[in-house]
C-alpha atoms as an extended CHARMM CRD file, in Angstrom:
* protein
*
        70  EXT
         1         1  UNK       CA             94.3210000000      100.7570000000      118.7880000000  PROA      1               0.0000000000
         2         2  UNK       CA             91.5720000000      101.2000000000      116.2680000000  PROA      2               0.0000000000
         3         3  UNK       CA             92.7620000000      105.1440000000      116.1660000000  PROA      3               0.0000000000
         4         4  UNK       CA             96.2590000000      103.9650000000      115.6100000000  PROA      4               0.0000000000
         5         5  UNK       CA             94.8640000000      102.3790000000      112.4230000000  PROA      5               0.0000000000
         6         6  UNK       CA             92.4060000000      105.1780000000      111.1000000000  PROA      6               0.0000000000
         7         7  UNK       CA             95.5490000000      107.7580000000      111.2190000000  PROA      7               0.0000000000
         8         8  UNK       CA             98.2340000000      104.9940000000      109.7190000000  PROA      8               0.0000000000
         9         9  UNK       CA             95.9430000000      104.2130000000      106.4600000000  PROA      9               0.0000000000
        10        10  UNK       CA             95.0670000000      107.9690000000      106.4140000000  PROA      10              0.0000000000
        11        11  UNK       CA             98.3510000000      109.2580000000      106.0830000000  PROA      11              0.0000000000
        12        12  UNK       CA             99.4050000000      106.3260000000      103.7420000000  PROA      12              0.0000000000
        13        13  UNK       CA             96.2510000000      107.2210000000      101.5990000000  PROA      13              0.0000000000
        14        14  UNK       CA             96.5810000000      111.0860000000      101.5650000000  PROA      14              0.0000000000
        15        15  UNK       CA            100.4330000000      110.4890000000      100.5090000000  PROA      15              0.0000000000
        16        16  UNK       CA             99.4730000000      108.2010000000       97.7290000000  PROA      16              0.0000000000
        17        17  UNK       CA             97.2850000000      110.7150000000       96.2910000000  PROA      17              0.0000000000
        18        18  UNK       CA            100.1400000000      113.0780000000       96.6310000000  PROA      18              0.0000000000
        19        19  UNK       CA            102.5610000000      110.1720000000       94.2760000000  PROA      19              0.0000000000
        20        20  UNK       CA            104.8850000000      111.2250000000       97.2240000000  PROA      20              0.0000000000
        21        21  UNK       CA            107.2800000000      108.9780000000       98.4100000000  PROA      21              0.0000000000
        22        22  UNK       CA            107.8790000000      108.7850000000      102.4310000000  PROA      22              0.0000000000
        23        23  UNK       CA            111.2150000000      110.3670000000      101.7230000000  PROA      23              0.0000000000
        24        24  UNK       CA            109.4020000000      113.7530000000       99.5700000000  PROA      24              0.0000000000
        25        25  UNK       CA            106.4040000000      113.3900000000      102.2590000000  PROA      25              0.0000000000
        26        26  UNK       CA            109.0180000000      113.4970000000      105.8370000000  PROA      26              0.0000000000
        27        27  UNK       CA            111.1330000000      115.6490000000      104.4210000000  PROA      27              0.0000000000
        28        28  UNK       CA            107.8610000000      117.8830000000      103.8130000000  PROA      28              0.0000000000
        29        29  UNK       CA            106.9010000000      117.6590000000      107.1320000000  PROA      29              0.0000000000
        30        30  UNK       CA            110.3600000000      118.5090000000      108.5020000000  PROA      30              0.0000000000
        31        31  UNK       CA            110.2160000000      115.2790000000      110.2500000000  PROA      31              0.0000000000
        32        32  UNK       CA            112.7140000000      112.1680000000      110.0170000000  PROA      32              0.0000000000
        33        33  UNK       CA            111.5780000000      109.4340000000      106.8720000000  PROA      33              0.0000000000
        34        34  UNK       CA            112.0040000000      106.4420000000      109.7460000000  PROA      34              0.0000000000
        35        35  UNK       CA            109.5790000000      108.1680000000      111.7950000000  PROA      35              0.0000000000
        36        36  UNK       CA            107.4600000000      108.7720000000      108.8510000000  PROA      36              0.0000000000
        37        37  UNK       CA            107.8080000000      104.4790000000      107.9000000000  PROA      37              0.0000000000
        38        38  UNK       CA            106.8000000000      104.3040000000      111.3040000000  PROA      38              0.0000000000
        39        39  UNK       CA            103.3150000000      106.1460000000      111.2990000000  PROA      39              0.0000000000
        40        40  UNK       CA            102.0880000000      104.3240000000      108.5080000000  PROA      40              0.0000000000
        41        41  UNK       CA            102.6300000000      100.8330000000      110.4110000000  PROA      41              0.0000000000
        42        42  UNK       CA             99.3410000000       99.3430000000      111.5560000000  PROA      42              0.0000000000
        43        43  UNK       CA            101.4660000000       97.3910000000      113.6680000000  PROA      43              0.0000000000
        44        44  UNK       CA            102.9830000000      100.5130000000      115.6500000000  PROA      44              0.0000000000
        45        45  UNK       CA            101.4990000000      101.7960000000      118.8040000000  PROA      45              0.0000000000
        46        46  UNK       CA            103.0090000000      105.2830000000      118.9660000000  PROA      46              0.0000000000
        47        47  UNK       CA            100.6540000000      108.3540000000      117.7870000000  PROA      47              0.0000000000
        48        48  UNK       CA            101.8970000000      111.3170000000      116.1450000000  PROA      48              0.0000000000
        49        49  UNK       CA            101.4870000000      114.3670000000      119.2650000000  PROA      49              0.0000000000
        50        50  UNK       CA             99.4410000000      116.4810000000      117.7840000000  PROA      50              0.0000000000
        51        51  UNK       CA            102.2070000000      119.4090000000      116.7670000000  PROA      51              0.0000000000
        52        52  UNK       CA            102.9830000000      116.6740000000      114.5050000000  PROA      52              0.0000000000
        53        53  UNK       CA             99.4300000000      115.9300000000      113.4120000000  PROA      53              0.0000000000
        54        54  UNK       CA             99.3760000000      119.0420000000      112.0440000000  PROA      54              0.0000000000
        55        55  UNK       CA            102.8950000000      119.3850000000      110.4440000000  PROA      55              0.0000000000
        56        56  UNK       CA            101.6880000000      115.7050000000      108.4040000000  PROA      56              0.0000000000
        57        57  UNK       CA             98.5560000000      117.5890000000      107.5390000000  PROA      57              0.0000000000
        58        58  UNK       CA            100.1710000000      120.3380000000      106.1760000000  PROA      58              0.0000000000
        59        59  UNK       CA            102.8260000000      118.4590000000      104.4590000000  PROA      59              0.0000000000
        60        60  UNK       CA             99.6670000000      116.5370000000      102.5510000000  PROA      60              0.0000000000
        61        61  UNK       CA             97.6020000000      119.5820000000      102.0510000000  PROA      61              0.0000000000
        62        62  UNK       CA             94.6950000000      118.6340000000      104.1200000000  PROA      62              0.0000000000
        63        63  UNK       CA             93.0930000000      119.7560000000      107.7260000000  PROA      63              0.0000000000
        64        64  UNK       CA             94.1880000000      117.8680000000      110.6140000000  PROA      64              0.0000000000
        65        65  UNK       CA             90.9100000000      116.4930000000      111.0760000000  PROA      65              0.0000000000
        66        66  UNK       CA             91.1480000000      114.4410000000      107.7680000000  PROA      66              0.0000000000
        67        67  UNK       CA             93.7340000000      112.2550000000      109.5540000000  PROA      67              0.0000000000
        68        68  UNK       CA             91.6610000000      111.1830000000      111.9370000000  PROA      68              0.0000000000
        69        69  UNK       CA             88.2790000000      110.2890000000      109.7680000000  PROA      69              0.0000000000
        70        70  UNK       CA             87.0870000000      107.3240000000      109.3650000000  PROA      70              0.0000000000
């Protein structure tokens, strides 16, 4: 579960730093805005697969990797 959290607070934090809304930041990564709310719950246990790791990176203008950082 800890991983769950890492990639939830990453995305949230990358996105922030964007001043994109989860609207501008879905639409971005060509994925739906309730999956998007979705990601960024702690509380969720579903991962992005990793096609989708990489459309959120790109969408935030960072490497894959830097979702998954501590």
């Amino acid at each position: 579960m800890k991983i769950k959290s890492i990639v939830a607070a990453n995305i949230r934090k990358y996105r922030k730093k964007l001043r994109m809304t989860q609207e501008q930041a879905a639409e971005r990564a060509e994925i739906t805005t309730p999956y998007w709310q979705r990601l960024e719950l702690v509380s969720q246990t579903d991962l992005p697969s990793l096609p989708t790791i990489f459309k959120i990176a790109r969408a935030l203008h960072i490497k894959p990797y830097q979702l998954l950082k501590e």
